[in-house]
N, C-alpha and C positions, 0 to 999 in steps of 0.2 A: 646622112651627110658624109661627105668625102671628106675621108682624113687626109690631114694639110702636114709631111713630114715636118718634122722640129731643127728649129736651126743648130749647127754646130756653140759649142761655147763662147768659141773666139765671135763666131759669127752675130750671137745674141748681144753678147757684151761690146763688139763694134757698134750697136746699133744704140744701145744706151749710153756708148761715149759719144756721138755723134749729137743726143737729143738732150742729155741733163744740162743743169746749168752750173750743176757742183757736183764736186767728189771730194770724199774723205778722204784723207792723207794720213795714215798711220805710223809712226816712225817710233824710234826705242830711245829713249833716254839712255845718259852714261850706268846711272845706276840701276836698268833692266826692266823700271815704269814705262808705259808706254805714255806716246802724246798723239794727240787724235782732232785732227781740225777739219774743217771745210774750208775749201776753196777754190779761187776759180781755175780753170785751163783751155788750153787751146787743142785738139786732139789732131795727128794727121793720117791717121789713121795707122801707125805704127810707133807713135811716142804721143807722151803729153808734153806740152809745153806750159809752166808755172814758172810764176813772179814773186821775189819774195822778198822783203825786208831783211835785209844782209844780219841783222841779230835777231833774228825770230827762231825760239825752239827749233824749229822745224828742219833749218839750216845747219844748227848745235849740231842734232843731233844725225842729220843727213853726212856731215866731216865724221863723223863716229863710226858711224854705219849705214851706208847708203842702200842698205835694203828699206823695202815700205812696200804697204800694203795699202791698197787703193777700195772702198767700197763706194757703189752709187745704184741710184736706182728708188723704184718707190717702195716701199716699205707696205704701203696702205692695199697694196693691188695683191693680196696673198704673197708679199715677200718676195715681188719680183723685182732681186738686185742682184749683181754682179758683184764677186770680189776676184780683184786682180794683184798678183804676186809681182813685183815690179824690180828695179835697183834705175835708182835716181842718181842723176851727176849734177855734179854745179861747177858750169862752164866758167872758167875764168873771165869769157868775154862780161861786159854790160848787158842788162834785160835789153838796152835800148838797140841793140845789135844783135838779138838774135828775138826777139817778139815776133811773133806773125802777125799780119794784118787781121785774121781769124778771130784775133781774140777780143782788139777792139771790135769788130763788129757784129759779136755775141754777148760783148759786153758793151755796149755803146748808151744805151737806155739806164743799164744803172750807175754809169759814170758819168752818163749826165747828169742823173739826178742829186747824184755826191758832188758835181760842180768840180770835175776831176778832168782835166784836158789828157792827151795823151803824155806830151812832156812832164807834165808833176808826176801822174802815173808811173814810167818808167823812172824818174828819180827816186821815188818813195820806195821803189820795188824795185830796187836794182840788183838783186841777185838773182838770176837764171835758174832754174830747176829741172832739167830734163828726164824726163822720167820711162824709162823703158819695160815694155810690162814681158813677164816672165812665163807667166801660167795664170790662164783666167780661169776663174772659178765661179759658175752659175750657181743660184741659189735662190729658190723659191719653195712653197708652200704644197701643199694637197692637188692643187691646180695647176695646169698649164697655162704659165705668164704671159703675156700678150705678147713680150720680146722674146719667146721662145716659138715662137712660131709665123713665119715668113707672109707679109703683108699681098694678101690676092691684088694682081692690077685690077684696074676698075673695070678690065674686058671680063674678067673671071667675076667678081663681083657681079656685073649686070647677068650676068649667064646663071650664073645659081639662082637668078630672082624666078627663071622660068623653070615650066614644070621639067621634072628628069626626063620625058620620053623628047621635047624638044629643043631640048641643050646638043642631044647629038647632031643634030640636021644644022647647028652652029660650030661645033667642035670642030 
């Protein structure tokens, strides 16, 4: 079998911002505890965008120290996750003026089923969290994680199916 080079870190961990539905959110309490939640975002490929309830932990302790540490990824697949070194800010503006459209409709199906329009949404969660990542940090097991290595198009896919001496006469 033809070894398939392994993707960059940045490059692994884009690809699990791009497919999870949740990331962890790590931040530091005033007293040096951490505090550690899930929840949802919006990614663009060079920030996350989070919603947050203007008195939630999260927020506390983001005014304290806007450093945080982000994990995602599966856990179950030999510990193919990502942990990314970030510094988060919280825009003055309203959630409801800076949301991307991204996020309702990654999130569309489970706010619908919470009966959650996008207006309650952004009022319930009206503090903004922009989070800018620093230094990604892959992390996985014994094995090579499925997100560390670069998805064959399906021309390369159909090509391997045939024998090695007549993949040349396609290459």
């Amino acid at each position: 079998m033809d070894r398939v080079p392994a993707l960059d870190p940045a490059a692994r961990i884009d690809q699990l911002l791009h497919r999870e539905p949740v990331v962890w959110l790590s931040t530091v309490r005033a007293d040096g505890r951490p505090h550690l939640v899930p929840i949802w975002f919006s990614w663009d490929g060079s920030r996350l965008f989070v919603a947050s309830k203007p008195g939630a932990v999260k927020v506390r302790n983001l005014r304290a120290n806007p450093q945080v540490m982000l994990a995602l990824g599966e856990a179950e697949d030999d510990f193919d996750v990502g942990l990314v070194e970030a510094i988060a800010e919280l825009p003055s503006a309203r959630t409801a003026d800076l949301v991307p459209d991204a996020l309702f409709a990654k999130y569309a199906e489970q706010l619908a089923g919470l009966g959650i329009g996008r207006d309650e949404y952004v009022a319930t969660y009206s503090q903004p969290i922009v989070i800018t990542p620093t230094r990604f940090l892959p992390w996985h097991g014994r094995t090579a994680p499925r997100s560390a290595v670069p998805r064959p198009s399906l021309a390369e896919r159909l090509l391997n199916w045939l024998p090695r001496p007549m993949r040349r006469a396609f290459a």
